[in-house]
Structure formats: C-alpha cells, structure tokens
C-alpha positions as CSV (number, residue, x, y, z in Angstrom):
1,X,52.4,6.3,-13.5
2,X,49.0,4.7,-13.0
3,X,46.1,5.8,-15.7
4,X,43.0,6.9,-14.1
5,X,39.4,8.0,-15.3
6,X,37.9,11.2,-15.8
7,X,34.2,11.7,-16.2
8,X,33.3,14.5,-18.7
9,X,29.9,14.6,-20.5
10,X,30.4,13.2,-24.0
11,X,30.4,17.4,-26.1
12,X,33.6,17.9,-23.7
13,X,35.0,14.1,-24.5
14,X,34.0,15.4,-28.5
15,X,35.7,18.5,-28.3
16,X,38.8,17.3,-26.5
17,X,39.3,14.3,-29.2
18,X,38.2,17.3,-32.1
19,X,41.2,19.7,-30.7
20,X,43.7,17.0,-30.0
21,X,43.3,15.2,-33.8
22,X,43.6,18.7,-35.3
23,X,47.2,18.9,-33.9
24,X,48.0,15.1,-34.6
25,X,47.6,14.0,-30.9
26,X,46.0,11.5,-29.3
27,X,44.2,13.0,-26.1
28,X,46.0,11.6,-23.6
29,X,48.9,13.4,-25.4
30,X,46.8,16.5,-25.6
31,X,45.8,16.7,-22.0
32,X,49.3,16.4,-20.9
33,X,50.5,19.1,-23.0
34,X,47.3,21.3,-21.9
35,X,48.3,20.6,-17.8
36,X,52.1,22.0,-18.7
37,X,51.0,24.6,-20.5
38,X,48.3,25.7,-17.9
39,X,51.1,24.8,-15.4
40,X,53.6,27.1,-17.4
41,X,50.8,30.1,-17.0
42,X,50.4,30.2,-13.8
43,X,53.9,30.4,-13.5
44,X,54.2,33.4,-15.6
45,X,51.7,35.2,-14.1
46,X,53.3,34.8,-10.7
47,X,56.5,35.5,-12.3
48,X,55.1,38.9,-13.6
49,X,53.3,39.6,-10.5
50,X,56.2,39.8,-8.2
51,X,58.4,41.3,-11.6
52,X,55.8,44.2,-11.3
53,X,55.6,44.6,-7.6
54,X,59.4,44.8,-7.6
55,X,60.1,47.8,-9.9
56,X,56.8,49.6,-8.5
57,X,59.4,50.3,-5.6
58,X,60.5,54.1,-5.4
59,X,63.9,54.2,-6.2
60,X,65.0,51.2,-7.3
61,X,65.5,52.3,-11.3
62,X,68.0,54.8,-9.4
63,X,69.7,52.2,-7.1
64,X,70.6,50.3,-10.1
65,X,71.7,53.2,-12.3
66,X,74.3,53.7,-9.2
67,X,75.1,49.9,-8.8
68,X,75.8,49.6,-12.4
69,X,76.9,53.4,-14.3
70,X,77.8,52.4,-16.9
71,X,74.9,50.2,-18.0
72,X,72.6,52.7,-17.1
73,X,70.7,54.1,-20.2
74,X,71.1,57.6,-21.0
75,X,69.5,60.2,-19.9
76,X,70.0,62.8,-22.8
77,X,66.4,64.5,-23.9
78,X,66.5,65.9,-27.7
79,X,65.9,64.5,-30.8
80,X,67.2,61.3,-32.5
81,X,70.1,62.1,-35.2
C-alpha cells in the first residue's frame, strides 16, 4: 500500500503523536487502529439499528415462542423462591 500525506495544523499533528505515545504507538500505527475502530462503530450502530427495527415488529416475540416452545422463557408471574 502506497503512503500518502495528510495536512492537519500542527495542535492536531501534537495531539495525535501525544495520544498515540501514551499507548506505545507510533501514529501511523494509531491512525490505523482509530479507522478500524471507527469502521467497527459504524458497523455496530447499523447492526443495532436494523437489531432494533426487527423486534419493534408486533408479533414477532410470539412467532418465536411458537417456532421454538421450549426455549421460550416462562411466563409465570409471582415472586422468586
């Protein structure tokens, strides 16, 4: 992969090379591991967006419950023993 240059004013540059020597990193190595991890969140979020939009549908706790009885938690009220 070819190296390339980024233009950030020099308190960026500072903070970057302050944040990546505090973990042991040079900050090549700490830019890489911000892009996953930035990568990795938008991910998740889209991951929990569709998770969310999924069980918002009526019925669907039901339609499992009868696809798989006998994982289905129970249903008992009362108090714990």
């Amino acid at each position: 992969m070819a190296d390339t240059t980024v233009k950030v004013d020099s308190e960026t540059r500072d903070r970057f090379a302050a944040v990546a020597a505090a973990r042991g990193q040079s900050v090549r190595a700490y830019l890489a591991d911000l892009a996953k991890q930035e990568e990795n969140q938008i991910a998740l979020s889209k991951a929990t967006a569709t998770f969310r939009e999924i069980i918002a549908r009526p019925g669907l706790a039901e339609a499992f419950d009868e696809a798989f009885p006998d994982d289905a938690p129970s249903r008992t009220t009362g108090r714990a023993a």
